[in-house]
C-alpha positions as CSV (number, residue, x, y, z in Angstrom):
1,X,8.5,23.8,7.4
2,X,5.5,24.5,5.6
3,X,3.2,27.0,7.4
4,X,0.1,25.3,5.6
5,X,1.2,22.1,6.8
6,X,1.5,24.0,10.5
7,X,-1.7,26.0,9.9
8,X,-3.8,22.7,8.7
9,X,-2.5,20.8,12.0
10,X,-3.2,24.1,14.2
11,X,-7.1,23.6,12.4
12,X,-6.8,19.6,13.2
13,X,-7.4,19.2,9.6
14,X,-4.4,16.5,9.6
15,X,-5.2,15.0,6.1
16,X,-3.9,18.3,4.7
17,X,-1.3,18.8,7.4
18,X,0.3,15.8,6.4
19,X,-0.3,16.3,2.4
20,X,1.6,19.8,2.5
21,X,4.8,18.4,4.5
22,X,4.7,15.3,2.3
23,X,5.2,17.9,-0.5
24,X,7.6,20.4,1.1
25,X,9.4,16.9,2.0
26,X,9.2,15.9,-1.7
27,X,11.6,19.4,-2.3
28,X,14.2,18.5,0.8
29,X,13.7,16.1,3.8
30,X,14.6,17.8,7.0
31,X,14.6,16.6,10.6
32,X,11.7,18.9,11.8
33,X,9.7,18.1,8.8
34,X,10.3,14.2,9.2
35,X,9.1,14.8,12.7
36,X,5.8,16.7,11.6
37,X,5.0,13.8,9.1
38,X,5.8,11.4,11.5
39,X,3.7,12.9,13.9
40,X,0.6,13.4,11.5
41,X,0.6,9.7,10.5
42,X,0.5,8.5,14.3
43,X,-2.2,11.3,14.5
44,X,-3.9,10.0,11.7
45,X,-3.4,6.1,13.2
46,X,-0.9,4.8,10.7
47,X,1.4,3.4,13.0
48,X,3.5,1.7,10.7
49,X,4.2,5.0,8.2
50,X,5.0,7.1,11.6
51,X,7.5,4.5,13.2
52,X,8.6,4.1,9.1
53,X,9.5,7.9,9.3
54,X,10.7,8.2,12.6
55,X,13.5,5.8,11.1
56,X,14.6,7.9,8.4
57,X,14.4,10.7,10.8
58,X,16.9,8.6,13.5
59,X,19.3,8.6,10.4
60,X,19.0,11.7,9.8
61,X,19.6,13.4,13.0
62,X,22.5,10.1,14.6
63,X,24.8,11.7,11.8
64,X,24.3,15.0,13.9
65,X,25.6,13.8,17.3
66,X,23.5,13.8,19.8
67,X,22.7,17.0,20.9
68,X,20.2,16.7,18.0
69,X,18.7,13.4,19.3
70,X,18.1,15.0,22.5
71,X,16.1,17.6,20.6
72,X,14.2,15.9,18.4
73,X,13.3,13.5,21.8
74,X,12.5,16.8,23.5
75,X,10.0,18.2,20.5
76,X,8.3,14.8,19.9
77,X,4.6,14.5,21.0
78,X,4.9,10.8,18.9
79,X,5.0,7.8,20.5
80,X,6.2,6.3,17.1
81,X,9.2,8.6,17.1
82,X,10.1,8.0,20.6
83,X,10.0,4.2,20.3
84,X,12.2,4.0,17.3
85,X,15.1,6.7,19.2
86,X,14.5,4.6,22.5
87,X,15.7,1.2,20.6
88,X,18.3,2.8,18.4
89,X,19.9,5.1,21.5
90,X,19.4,1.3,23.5
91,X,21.3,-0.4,20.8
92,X,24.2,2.2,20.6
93,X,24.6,1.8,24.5
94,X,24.9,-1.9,24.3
């Protein structure tokens, strides 16, 4: 994670929260950065980015099992994120 992007959020500057994790992501895409950006852009009101990244962040972490599901679920403060895990962990079950 990029501790400008955490700093910026800390500061509620969210603009350039989500700018540095969109460019840390740009260098590798990991599940708590996904998370972070998908966070921002529900912060910022772009629901349809955040539920856009929560998806790439469900396939992300399903091909860990889901012990990592369960984390990312605990860490998220975005309803975006938590939507997109509820229907995918709903479909699975099914």
């Amino acid at each position: 994670m990029d501790a400008e992007a955490v700093r910026a959020r800390a500061e509620n500057d969210h603009p350039r929260a989500l700018e540095r994790a969109e460019a840390a992501r740009a260098m590798r895409a990991t599940a708590s950065l996904l998370l972070f950006i998908a966070e921002e852009h529900e912060h910022l009101g772009h629901l349809p980015i955040a539920e856009a990244f929560s998806e790439q962040l469900q396939n992300l972490v399903f091909t860990g099992g889901q012990s990592q599901v369960d984390v990312v679920l605990m860490q998220s403060r975005s309803h975006a994120v938590r939507k997109v895990f509820a229907a995918a962990v709903e479909f699975i079950a099914a």
